[in-house]
N, CA and C of each residue as an Amber inpcrd file, in Angstrom:
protein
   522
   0.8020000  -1.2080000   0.0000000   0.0000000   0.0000000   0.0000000
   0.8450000   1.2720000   0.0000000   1.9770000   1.4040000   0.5630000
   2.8750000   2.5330000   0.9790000   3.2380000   2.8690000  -0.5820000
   3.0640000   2.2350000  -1.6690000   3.7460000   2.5750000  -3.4430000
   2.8290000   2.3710000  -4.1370000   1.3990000   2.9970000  -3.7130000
   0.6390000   2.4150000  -4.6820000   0.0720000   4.7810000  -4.6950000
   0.1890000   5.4790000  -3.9840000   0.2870000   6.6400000  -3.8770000
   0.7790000   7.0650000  -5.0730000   2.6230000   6.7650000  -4.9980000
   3.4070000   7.1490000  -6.1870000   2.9410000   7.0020000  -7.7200000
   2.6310000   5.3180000  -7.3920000   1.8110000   4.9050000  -8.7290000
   0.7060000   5.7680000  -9.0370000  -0.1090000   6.0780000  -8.8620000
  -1.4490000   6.7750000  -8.7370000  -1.0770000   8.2610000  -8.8890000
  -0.1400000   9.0760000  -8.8350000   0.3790000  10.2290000  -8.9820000
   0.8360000   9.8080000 -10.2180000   1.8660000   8.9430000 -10.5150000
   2.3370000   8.7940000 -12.0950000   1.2870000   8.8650000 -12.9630000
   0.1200000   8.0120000 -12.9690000  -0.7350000   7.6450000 -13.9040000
  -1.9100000   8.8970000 -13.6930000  -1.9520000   9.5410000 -12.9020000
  -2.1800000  10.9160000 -13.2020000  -1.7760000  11.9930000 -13.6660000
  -0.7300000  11.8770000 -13.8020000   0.3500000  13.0620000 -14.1880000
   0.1390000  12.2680000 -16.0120000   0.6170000  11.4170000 -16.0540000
   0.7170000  10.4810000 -17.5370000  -0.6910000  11.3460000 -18.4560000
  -1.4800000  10.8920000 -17.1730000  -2.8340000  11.0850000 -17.9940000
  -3.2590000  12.7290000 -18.3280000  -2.4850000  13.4770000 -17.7290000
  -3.1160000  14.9380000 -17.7750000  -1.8360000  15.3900000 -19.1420000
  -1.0760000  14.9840000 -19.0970000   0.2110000  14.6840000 -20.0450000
  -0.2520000  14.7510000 -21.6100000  -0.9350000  13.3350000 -21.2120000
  -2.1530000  13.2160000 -22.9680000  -3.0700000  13.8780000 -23.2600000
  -3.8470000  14.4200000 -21.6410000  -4.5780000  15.1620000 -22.7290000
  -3.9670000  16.8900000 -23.2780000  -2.6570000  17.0560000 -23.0460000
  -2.2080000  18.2220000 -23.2560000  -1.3620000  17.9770000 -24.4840000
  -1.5200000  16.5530000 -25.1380000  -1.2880000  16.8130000 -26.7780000
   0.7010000  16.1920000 -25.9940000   1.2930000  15.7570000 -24.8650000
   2.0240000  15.5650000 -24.7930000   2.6250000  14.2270000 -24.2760000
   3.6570000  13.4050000 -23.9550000   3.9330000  12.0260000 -23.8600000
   4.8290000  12.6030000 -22.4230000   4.8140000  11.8140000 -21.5140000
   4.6840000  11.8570000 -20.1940000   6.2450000  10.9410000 -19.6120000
   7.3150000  11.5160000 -19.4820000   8.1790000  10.5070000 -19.1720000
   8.9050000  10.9020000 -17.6320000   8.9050000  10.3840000 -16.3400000
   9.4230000  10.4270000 -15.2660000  10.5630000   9.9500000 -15.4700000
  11.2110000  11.2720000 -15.9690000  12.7100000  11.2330000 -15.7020000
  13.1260000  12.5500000 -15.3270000  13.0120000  12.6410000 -14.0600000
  13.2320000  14.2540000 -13.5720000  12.1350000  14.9880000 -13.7890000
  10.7110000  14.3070000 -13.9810000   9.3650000  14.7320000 -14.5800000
   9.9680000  16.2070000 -15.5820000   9.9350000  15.6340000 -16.7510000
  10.3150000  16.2550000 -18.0150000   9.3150000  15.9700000 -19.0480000
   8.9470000  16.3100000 -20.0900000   7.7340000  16.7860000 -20.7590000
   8.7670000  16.5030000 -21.9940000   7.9390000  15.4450000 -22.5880000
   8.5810000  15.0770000 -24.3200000   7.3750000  15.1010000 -25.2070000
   7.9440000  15.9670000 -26.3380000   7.1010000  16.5070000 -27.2530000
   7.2780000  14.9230000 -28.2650000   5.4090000  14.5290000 -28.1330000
   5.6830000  13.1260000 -29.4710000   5.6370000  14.0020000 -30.9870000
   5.4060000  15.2140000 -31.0260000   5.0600000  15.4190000 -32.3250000
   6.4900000  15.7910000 -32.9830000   6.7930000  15.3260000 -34.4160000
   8.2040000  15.5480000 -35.0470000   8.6910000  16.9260000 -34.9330000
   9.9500000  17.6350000 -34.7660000  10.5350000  18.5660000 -34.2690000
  10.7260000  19.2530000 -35.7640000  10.5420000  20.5610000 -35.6340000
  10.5470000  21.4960000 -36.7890000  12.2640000  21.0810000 -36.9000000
  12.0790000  20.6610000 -38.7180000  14.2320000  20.7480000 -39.2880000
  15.0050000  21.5520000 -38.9810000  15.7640000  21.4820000 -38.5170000
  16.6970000  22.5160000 -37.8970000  16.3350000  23.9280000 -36.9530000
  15.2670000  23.4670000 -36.2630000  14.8090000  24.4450000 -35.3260000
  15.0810000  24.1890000 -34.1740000  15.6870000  25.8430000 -33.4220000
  15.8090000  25.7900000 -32.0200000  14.6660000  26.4510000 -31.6400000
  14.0450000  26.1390000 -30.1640000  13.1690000  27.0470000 -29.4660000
  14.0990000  27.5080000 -28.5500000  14.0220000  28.9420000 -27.5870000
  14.4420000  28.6700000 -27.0950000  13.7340000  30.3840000 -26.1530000
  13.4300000  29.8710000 -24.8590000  12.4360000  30.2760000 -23.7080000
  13.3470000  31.3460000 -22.4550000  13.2140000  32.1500000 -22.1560000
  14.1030000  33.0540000 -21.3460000  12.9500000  33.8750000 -20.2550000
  13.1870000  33.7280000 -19.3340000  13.6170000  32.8730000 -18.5400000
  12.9580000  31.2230000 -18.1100000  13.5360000  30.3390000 -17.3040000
  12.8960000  29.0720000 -17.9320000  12.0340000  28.6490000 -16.7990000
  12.4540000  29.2980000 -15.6630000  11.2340000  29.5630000 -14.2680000
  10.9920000  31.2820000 -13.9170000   9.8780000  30.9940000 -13.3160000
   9.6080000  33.0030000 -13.1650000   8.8880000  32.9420000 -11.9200000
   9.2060000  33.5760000 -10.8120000   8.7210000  33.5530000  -9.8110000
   8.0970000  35.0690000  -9.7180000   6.4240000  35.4380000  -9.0770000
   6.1790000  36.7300000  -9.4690000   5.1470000  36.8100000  -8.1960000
   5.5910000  38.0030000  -7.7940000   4.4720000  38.3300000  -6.3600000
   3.1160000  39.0190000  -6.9730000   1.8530000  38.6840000  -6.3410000
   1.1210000  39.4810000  -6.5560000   0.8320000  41.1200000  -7.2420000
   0.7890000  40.9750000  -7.8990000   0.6600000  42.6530000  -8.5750000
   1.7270000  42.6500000  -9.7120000   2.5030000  41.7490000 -10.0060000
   4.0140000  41.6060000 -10.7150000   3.4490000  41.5270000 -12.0680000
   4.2150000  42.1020000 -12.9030000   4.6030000  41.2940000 -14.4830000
   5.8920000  41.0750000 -14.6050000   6.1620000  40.5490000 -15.8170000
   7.1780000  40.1400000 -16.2100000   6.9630000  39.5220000 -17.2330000
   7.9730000  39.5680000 -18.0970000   8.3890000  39.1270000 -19.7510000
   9.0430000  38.0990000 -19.5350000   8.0540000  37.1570000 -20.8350000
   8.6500000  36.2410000 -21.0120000   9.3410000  35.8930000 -22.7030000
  11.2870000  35.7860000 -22.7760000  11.3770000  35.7730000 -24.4640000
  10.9820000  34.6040000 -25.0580000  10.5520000  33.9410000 -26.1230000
  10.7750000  32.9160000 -27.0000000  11.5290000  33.5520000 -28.3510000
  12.0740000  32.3280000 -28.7340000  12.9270000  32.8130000 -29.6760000
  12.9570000  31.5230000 -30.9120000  12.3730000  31.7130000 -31.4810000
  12.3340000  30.4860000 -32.4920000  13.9780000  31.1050000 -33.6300000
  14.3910000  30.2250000 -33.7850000  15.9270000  29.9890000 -34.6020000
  15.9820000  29.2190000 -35.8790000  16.8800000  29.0040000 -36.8410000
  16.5730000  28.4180000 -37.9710000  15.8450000  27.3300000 -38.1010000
  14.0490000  27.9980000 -38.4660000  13.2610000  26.9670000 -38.9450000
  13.2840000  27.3030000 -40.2860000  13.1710000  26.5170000 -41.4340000
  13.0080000  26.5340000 -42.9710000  11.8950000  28.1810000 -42.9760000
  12.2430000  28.5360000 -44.4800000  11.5810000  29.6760000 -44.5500000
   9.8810000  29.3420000 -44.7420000   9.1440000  29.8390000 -44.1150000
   7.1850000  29.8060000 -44.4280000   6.8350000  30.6090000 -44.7080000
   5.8880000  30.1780000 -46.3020000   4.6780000  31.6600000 -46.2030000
   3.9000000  31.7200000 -45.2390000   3.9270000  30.6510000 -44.6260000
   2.6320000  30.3830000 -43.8500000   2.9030000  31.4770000 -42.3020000
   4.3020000  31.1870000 -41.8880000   5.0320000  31.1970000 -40.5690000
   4.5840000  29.8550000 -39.8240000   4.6550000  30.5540000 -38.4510000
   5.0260000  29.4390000 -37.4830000   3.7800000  29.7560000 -36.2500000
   2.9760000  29.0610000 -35.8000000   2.3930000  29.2590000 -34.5670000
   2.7500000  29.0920000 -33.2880000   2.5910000  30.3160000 -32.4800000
   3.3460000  30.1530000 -31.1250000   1.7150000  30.1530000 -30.3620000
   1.7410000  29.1270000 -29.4000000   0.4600000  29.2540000 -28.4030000
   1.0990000  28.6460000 -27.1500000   0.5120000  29.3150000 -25.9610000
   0.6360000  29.4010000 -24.7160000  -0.2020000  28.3370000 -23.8400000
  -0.0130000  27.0580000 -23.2670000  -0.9900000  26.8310000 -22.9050000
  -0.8530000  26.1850000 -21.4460000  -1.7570000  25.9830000 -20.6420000
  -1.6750000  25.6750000 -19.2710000  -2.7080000  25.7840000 -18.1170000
  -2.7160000  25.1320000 -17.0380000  -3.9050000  25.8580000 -15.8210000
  -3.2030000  26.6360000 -15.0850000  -3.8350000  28.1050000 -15.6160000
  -3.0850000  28.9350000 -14.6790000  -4.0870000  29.3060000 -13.6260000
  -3.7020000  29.2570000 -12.4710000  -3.9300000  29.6160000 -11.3670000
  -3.7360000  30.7420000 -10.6270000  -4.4770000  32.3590000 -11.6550000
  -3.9540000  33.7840000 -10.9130000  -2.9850000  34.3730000 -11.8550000
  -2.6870000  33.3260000 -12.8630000  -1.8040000  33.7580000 -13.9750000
  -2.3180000  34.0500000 -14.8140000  -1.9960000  35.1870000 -15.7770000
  -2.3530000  35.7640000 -16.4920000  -1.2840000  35.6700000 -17.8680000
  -1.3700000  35.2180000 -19.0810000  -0.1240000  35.3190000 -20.2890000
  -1.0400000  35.7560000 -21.3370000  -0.2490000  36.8110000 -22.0770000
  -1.1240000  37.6820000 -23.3320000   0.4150000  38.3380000 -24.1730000
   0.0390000  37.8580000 -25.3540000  -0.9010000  37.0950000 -25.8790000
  -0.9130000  35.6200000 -26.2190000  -2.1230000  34.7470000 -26.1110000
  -1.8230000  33.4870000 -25.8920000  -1.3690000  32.9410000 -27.3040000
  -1.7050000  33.3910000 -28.5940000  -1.8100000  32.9020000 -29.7960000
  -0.7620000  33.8660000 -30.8590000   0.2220000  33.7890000 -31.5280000
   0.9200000  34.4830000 -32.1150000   1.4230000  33.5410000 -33.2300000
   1.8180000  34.4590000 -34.9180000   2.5630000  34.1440000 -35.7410000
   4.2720000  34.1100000 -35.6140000   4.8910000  33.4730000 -35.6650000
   6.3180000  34.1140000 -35.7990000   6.6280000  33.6600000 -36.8890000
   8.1320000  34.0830000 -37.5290000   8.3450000  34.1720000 -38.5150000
   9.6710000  33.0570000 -38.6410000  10.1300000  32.6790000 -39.8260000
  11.2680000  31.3210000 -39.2090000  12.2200000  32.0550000 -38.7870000
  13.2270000  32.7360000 -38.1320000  13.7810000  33.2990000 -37.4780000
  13.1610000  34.4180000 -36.5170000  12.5000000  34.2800000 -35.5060000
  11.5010000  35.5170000 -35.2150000  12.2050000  35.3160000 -33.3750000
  11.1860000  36.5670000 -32.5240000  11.7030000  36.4250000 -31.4680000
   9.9500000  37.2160000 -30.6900000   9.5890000  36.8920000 -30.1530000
   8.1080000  37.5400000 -29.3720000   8.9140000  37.3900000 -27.9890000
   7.8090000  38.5040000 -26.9650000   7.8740000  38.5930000 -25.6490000
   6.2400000  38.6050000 -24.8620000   6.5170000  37.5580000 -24.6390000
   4.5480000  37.5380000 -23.9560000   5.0190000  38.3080000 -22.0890000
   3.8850000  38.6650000 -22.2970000   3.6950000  39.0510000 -20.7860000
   2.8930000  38.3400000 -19.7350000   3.8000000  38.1850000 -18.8080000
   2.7610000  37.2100000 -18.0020000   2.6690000  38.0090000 -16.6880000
   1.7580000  37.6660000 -15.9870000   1.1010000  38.8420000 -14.8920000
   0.2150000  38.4180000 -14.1130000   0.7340000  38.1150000 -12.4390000
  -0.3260000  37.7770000 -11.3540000  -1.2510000  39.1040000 -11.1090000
  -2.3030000  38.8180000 -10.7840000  -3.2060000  39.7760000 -10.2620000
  -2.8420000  39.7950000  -9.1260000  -3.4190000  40.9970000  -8.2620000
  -3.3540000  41.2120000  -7.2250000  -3.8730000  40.2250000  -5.9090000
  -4.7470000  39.8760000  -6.3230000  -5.6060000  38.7520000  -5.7500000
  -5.3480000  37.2470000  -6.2760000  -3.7790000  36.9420000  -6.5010000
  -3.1900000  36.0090000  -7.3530000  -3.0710000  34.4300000  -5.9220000
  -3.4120000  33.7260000  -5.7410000  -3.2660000  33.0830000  -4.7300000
  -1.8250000  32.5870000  -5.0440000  -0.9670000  31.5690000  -3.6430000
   0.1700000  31.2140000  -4.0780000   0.3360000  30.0040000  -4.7900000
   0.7320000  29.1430000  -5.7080000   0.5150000  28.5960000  -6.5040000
   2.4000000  28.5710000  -7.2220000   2.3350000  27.2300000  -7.9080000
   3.1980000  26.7260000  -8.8820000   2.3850000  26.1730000  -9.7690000
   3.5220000  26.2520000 -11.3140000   2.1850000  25.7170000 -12.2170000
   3.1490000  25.8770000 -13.3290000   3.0220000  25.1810000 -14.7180000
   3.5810000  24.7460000 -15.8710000   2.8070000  26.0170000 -16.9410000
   3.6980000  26.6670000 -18.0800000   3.0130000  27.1970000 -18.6590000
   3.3830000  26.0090000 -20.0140000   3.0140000  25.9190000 -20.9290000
   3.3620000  24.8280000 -22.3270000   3.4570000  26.0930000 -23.6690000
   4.8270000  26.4740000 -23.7700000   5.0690000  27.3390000 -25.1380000
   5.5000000  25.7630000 -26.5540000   4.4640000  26.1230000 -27.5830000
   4.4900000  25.5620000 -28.3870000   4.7450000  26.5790000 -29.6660000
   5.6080000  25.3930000 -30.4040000   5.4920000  26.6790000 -31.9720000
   5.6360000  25.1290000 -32.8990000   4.3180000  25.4150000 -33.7520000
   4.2150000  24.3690000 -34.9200000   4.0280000  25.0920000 -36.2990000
   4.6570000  24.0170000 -37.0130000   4.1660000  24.7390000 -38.5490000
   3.1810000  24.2370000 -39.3100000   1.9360000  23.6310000 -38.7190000
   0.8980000  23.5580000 -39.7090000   1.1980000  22.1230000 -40.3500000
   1.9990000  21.2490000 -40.1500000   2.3260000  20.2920000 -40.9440000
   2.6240000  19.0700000 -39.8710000   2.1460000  19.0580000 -38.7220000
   2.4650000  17.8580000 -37.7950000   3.9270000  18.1040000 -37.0000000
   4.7700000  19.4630000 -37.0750000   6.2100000  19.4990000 -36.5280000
   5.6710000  20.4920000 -36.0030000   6.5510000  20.1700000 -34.3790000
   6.6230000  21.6380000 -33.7740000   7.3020000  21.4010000 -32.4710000
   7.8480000  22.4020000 -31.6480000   8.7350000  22.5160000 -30.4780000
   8.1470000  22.5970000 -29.3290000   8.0890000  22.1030000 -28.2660000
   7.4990000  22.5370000 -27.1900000   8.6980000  23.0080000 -26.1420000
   8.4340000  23.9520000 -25.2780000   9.1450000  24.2600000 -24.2780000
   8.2100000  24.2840000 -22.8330000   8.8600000  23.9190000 -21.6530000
   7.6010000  24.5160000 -20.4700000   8.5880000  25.4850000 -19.6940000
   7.5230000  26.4760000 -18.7410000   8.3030000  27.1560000 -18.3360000
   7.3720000  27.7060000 -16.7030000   8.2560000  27.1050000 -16.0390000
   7.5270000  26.7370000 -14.5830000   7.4560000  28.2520000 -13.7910000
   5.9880000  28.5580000 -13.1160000   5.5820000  29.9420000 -13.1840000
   4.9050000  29.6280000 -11.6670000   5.8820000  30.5070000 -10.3100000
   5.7600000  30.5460000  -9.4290000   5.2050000  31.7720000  -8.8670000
   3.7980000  31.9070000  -8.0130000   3.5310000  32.9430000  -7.6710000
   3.7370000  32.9470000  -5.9160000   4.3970000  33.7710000  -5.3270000
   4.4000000  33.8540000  -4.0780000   3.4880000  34.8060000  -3.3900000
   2.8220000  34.7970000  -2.2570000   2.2630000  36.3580000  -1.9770000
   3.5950000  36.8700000  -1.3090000   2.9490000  38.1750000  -1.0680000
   3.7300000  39.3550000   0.1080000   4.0400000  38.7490000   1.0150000
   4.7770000  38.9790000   2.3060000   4.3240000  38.3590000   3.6050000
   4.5630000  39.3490000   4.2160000   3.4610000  39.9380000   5.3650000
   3.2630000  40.9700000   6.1670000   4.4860000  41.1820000   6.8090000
   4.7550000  42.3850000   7.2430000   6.3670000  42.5860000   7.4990000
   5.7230000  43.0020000   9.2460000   6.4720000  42.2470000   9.7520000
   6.1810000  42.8180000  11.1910000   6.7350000  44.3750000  11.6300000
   5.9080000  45.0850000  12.6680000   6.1890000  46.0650000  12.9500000
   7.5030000  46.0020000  13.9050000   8.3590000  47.2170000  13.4220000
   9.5670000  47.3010000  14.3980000   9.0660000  47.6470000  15.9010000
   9.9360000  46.5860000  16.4590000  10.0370000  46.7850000  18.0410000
  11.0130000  47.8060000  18.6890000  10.6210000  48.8870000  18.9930000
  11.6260000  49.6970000  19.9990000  11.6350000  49.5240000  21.4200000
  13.3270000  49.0830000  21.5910000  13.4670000  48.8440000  22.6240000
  14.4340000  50.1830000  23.1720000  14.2420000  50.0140000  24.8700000
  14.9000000  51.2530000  25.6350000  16.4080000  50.4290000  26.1570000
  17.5620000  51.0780000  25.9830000  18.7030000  50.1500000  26.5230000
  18.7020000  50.9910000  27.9100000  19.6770000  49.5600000  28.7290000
  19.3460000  50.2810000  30.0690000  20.2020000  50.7790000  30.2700000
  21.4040000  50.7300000  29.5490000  23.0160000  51.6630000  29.9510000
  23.7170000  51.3390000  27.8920000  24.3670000  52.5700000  27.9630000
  24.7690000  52.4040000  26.9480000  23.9940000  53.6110000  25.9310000
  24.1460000  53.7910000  24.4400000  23.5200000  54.8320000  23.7410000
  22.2080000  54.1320000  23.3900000  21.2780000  55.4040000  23.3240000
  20.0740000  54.6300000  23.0470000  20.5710000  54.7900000  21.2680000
  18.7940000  54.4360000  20.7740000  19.0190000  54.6310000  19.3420000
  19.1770000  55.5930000  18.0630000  19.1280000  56.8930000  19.3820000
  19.1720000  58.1280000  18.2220000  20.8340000  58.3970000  18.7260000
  21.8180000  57.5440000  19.3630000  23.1440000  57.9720000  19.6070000
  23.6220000  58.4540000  20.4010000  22.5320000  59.6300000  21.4630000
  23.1380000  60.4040000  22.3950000  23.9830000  59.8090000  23.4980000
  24.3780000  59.9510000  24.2650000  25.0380000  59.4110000  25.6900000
  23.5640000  59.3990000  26.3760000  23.8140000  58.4470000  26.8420000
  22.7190000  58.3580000  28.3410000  23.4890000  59.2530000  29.5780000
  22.4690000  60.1360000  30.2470000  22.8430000  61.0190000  31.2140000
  22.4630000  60.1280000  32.5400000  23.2850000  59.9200000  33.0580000
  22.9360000  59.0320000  34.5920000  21.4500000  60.3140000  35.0790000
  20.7990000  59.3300000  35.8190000  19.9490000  60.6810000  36.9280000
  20.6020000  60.2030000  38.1860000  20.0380000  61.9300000  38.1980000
  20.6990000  62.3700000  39.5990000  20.3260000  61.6940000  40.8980000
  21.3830000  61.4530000  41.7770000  21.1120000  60.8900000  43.0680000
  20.7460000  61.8180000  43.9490000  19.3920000  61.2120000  44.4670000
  18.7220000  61.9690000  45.4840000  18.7610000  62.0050000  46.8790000
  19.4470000  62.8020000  47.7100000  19.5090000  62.1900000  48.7550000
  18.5940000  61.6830000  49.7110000  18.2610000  60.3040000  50.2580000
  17.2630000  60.4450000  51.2670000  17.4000000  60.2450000  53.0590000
  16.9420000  60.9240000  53.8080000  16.6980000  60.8690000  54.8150000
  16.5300000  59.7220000  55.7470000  17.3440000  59.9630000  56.2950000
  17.2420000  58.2730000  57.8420000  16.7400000  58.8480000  58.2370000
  14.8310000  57.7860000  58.8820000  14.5950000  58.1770000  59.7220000
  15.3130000  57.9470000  61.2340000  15.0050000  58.8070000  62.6190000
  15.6380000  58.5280000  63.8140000  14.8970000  57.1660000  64.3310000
């Protein structure tokens, strides 16, 4: 019973794998594209994790590299469950040497969350590249208020010398 968990996580992961058009291999859980790879094409994704606080954007590059020349071009689409994530635009042409910058962007009200985005670029003909690019949202965390403390000998915190007080004399009674 103690390995039947793991199992049951694999064959879930496998299965959410297929239906994202992708082949599922636990090796360092890595994401292999079954569809044939554009001829002599690089993809290539900058940055390849993005961690973003609430209220954040940030750019993301793709860069498609010598694919054969197209009238057609090349389709770049974005795809994933984002959770508070926001990527625009999801659907773009590029060109066989081209370079786009999507923007991706937690809302303010972004809960905390990890999550896979899937950058694809195909040419219309059964070839195409996939890249993923793992998209971490953290919240804020409330900053505690500073504590001021009084020292009991020594400079306080604005520097001055501490002035002894004065000794008072008191009275024996008879």
């Amino acid at each position: 019973m103690p390995h039947a968990l793991p199992r049951l996580l694999t064959r879930s992961l496998a299965a959410a794998a297929l239906l994202l058009g992708t082949a599922f291999t636990l090796t360092g859980c890595t994401l292999t594209d079954p569809t044939p790879p554009i001829p002599g094409a690089t993809l290539r994704v900058s940055p390849q994790d993005l961690t973003l606080r609430p209220g954040q954007t940030a750019g993301l590059v793709v860069d498609l590299r010598g694919a054969p020349p197209s009238a057609a071009g090349y389709d770049l689409s974005v795809s994933g469950s984002w959770q508070g994530v926001q990527v625009s635009p999801q659907r773009l042409r590029l060109g066989s040497n081209d370079r786009a910058v999507l923007r991706v962007s937690a809302p303010r009200s972004a809960p905390a969350s990890s999550q896979p985005l899937y950058i694809r670029v195909s040419d219309g003909q059964g070839r195409g590249l996939l890249r993923v690019v793992e998209v971490r949202v953290r919240p804020l965390q409330a900053q505690p208020a500073p504590v001021w403390s009084v020292p009991l000998d020594g400079l306080p915190p604005n520097g001055a010398p501490v002035q002894p007080a004065p000794v008072m004399p008191v009275p024996l009674l008879p």
